[in-house]
TIDREN-199972 format. One record per residue: z negated, x negated, y of N, C-alpha, C in turn; residue in one letter. Coordinates in steps of 0.001 Angstrom, whole numbers, padded with zeros to 6 digits, always signed. Layout:
<recs>
ZXYZXYZXYA...
</recs>
This chain:
<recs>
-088297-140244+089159-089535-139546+088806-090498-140490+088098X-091510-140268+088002-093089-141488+087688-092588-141527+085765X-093308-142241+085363-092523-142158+083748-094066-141598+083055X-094223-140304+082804-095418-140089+082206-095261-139674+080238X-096406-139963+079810-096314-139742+078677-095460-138538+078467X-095385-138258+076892-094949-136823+076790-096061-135933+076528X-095859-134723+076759-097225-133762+076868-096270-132620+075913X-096559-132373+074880-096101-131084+074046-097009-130222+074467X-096707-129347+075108-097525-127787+075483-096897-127281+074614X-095720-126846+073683-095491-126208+072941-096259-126092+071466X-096810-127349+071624-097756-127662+070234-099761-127089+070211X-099958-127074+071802-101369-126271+071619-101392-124875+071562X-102065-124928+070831-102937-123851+070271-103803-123795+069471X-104712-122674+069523-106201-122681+068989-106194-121175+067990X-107245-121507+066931-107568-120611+065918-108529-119694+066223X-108486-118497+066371-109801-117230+066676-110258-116734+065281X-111624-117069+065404-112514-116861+064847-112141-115423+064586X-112420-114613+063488-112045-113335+063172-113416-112391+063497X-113313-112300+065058-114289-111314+065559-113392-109757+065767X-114050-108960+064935-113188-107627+065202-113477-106614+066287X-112598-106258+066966-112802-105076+067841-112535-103678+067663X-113627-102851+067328-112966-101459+066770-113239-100569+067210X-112466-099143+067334-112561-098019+068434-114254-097729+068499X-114839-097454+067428-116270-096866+067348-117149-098239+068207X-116809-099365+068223-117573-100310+069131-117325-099755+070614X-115948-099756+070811-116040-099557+071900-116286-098212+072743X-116587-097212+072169-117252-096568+072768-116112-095350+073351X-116823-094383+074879-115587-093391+075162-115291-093636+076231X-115845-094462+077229-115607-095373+078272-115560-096463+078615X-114619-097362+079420-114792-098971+079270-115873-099702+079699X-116836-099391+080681-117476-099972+081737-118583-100296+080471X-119215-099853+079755-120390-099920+078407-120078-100966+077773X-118638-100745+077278-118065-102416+076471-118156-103342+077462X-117679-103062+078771-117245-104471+079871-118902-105395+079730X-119715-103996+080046-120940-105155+080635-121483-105665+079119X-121476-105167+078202-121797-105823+076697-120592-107086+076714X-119368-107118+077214-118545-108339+076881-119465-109250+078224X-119297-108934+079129-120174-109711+080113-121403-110552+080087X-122026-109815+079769-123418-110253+079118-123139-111570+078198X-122339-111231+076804-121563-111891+076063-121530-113311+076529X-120475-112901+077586-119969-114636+078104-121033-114805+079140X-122380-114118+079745-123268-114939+080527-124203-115853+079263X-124271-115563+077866-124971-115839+077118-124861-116903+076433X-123320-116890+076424-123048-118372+075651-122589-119727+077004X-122903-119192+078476-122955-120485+079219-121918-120360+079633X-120838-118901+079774-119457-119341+080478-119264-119803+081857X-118990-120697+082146-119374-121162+084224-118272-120007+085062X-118889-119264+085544-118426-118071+086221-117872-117189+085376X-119172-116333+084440-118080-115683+083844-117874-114186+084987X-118285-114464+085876-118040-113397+086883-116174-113466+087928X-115459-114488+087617-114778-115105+087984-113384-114170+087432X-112641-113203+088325-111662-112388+088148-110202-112975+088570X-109763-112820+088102-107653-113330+088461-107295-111821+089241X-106844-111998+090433-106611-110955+091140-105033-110931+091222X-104342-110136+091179-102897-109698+091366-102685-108793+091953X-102478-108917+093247-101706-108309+094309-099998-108388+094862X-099354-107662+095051-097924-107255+095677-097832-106784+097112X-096893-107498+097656-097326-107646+099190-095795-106545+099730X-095756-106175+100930-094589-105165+101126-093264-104834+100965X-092387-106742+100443-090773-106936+100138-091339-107108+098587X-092266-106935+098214-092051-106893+096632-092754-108520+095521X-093102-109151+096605-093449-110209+095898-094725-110195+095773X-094763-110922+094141-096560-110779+093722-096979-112353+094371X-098484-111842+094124-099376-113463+094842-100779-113182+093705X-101473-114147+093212-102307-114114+092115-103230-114860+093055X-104209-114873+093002-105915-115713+092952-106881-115633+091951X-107726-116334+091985-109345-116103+091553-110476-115287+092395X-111059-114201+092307-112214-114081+093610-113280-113590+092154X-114343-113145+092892-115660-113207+091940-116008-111657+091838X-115746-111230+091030-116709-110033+090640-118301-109839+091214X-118995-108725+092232-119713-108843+093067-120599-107221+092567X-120027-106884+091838-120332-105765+091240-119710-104586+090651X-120046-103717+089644-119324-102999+089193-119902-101260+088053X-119587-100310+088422-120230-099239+087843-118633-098650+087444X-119261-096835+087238-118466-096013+086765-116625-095949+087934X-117408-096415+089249-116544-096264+089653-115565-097315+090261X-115470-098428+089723-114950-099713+089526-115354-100913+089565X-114698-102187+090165-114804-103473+090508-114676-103799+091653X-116275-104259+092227-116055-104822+093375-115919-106120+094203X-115299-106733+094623-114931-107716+095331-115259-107893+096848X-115330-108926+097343-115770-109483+098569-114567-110513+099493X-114172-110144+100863-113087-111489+101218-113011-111042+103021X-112182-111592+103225-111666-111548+104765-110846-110493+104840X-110775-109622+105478-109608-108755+105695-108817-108994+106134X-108369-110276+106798-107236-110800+107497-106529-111745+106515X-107136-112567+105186-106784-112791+104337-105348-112273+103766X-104686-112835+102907-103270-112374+102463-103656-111312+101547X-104505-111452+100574-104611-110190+099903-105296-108991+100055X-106104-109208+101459-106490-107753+102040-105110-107359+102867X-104585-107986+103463-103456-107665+104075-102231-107176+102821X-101647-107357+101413-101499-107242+100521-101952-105723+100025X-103359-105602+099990-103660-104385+099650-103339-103534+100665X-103104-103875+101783-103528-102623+103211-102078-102609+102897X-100845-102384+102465-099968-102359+102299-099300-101777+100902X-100093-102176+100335-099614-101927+098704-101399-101733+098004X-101809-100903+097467-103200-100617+097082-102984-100701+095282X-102255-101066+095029-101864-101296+093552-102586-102355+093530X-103255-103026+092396-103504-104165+091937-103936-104494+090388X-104340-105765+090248-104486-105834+088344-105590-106959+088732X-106485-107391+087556-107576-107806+087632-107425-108198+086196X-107913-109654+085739-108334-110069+084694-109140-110927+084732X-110171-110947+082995-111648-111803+082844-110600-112384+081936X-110235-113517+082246-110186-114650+080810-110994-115335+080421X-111671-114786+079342-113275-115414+078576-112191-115885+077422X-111712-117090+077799-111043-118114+076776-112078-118816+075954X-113127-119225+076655-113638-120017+075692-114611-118824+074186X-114640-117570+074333-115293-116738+073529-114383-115847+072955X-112368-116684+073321-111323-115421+072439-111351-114162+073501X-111759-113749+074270-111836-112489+074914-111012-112481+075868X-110468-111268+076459-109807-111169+077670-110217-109600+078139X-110146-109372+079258-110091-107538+079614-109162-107900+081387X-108292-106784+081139-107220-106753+082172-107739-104891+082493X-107388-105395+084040-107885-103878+084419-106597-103607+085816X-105898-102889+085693-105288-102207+086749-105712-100929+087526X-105346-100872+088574-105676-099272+089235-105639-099081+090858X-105916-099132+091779-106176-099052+093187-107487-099338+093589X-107170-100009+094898-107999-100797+095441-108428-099779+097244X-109774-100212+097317-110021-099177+098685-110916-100155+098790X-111306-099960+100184-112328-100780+101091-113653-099970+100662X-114321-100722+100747-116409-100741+101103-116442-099893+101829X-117435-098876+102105-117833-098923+103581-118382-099813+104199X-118901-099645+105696-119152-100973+106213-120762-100581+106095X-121276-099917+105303-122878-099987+104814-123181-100790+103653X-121802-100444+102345-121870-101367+101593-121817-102805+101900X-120826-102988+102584-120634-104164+102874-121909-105221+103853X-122050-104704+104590-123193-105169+105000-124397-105742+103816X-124759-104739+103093-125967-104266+102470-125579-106496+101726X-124371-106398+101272-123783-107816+100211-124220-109071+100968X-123789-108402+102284-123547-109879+103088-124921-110322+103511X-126019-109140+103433-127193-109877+104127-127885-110452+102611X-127264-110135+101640-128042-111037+100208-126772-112418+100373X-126215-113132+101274-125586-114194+100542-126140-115509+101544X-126055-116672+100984-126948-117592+101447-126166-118110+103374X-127296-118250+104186-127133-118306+105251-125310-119648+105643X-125269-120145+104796-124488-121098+104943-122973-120163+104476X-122958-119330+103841-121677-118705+103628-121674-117643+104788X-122747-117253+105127-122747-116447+106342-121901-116991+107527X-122634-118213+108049-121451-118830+108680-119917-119021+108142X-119811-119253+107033-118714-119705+107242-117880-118489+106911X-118299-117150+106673-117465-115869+107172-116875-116237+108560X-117698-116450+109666-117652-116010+111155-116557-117472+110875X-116747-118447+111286-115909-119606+110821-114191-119509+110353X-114042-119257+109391-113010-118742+108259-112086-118200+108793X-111199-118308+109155-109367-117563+109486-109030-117833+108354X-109582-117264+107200-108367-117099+106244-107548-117258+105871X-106514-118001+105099-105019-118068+104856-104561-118482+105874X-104674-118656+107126-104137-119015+107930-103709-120446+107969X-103008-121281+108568-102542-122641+108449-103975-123301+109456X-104433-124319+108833-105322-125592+109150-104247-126880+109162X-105451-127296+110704-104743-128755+110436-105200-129859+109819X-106409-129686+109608-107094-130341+108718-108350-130418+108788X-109655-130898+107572-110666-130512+107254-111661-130516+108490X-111570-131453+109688-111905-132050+110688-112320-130401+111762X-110740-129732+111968-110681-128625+112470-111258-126927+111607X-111708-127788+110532-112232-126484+109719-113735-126521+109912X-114204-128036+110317-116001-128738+110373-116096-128432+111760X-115014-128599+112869-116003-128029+113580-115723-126811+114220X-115302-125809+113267-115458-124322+113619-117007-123819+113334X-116911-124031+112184-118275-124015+111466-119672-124819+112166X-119227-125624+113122-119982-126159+113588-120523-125431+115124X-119585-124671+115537-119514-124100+116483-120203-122852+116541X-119764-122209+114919-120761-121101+114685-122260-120884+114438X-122268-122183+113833-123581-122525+113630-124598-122586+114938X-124083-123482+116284-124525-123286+117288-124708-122519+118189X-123969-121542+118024-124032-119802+118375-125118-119359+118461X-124915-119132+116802-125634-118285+116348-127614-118682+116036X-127712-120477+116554-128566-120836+116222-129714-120071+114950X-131045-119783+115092-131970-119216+114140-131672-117978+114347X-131164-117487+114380-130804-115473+114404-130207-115439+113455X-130675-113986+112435-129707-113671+111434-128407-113423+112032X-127527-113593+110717-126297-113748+111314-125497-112225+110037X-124906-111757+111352-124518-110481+110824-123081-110195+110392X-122512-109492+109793-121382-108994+109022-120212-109404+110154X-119308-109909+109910-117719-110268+110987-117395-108513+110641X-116622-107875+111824-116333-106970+111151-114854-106796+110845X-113970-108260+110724-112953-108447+109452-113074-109068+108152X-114594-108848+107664-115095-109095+106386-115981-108069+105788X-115355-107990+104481-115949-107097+103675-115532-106451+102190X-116140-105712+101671-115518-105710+100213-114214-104625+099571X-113985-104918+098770-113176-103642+097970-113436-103137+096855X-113474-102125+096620-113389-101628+094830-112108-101279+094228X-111968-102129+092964-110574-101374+092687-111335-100576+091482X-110502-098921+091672-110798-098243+090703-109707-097859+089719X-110412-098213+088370-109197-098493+087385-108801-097208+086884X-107417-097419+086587-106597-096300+085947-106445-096841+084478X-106581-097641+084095-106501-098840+082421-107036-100015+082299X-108125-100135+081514-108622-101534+081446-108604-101585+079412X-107780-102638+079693-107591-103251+078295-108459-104342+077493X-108994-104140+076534-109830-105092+075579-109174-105920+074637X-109324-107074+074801-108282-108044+074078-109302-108910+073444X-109569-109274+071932-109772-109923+071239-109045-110566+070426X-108995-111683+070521-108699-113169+069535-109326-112801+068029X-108033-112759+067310-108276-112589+065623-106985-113785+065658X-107619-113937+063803-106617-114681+063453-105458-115033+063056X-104307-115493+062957-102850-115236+062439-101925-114835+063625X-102846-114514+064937-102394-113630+066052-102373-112808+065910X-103057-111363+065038-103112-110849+064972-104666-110043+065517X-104153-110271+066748-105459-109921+068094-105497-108103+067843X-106887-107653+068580-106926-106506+068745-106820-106104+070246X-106301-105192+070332-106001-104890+071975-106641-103409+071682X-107587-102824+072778-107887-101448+073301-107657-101202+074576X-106903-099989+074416-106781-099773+076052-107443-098338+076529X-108036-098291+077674-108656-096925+077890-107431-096645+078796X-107256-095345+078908-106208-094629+080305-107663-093748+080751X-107369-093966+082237-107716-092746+082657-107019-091143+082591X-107865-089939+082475-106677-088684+082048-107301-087771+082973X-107160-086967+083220-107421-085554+084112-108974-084771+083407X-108949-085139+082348-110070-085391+081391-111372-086356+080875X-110778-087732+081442-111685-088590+081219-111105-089651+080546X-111358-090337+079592-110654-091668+079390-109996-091491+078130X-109153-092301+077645-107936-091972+076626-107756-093461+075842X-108712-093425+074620-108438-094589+073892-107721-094759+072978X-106320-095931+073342-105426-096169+072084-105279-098146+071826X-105119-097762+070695-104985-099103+069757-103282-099641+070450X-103141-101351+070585-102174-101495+071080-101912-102637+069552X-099900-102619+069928-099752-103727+068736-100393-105105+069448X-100464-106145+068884-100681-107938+069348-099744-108324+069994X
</recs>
């Protein structure tokens, strides 16, 4: 094996500033705090703070994690954008469970959101794809997903192919692309205090409306 320094990961760690999180901040629903934490990390310069950790479980039971981008979001969840032939649309079309987290590390923050995931319609979806820049357009039509490449060569000239297609014509929705919402059943508020002695809020959804309890650190 190569002879590399030693690296103590057991030795980092960082001190949180004693920002408090308390039930009356947060309000009687999560989505009010989310976009006030959002805002938050667009303010102090976070580079993507739109940038979600996706966790999906596929049909024998095994989990698979990514990054995809938060594309929008109201009362009635988080929406996301991808290939449907992709592993984790294929993932969801199988298992509709999923979990979602913002790690706003650099501002102490975190919010984890679980719940079920459903497709766009294909009005929504459309409506996304004709706001995204002509060059990702192609490379929807382009894109097999997850699938095995042989290399970058065979990925340039798919894209190259589409491009010539489709010459100056708008270029319209694949219709194995498009978005999802997952709608949450618990999204948790995690703030960095000091000593480790973090604050966690969690909303439940109830038959009633949302259900806020204090968690230990």
């Amino acid at each position: 094996m190569p002879d590399h320094p030693p690296l103590d990961v057991a030795a980092l760690r960082r001190e949180y500033a004693n920002l408090g999180l308390d039930e009356q901040e947060a309000g009687r629903e999560p989505f009010t705090l989310f976009r006030s934490w959002l805002q938050a990390a667009l303010a102090v310069g976070i580079a993507e703070p739109n940038a979600m950790v996706l966790a999906t479980v596929g049909h024998a039971g095994a989990p698979s994690v990514r990054t995809v981008l938060l594309k929008g979001f109201d009362d009635r969840g988080f929406v996301f954008f991808t290939n449907y032939t992709s592993r984790k649309a294929r993932e969801l079309a199988d298992n509709p469970r999923a979990a979602l987290v913002f790690p706003w590390i650099a501002v102490g923050r975190q919010v984890t959101v679980r719940g079920t995931a459903s497709r766009l319609t294909g009005a929504e979806s459309d409506e996304y794809f004709a706001t995204r820049p002509r060059g990702s357009q192609v490379a929807a039509w382009a894109s097999r997903q997850s699938d095995l490449l042989s290399g970058r060569a065979e990925l340039d000239a798919a894209v190259a192919a589409v491009a010539e297609r489709v010459g100056q014509d708008p270029v319209t929705r694949p219709a194995y692309w498009g978005g999802f919402r997952l709608s949450p059943e618990e999204v948790e508020f995690w703030q960095g205090r000091g000593d480790r002695l973090h604050d966690r809020l969690r909303f439940s959804r109830t038959s009633e409306g949302w259900r806020l309890e204090r968690l230990w650190p």
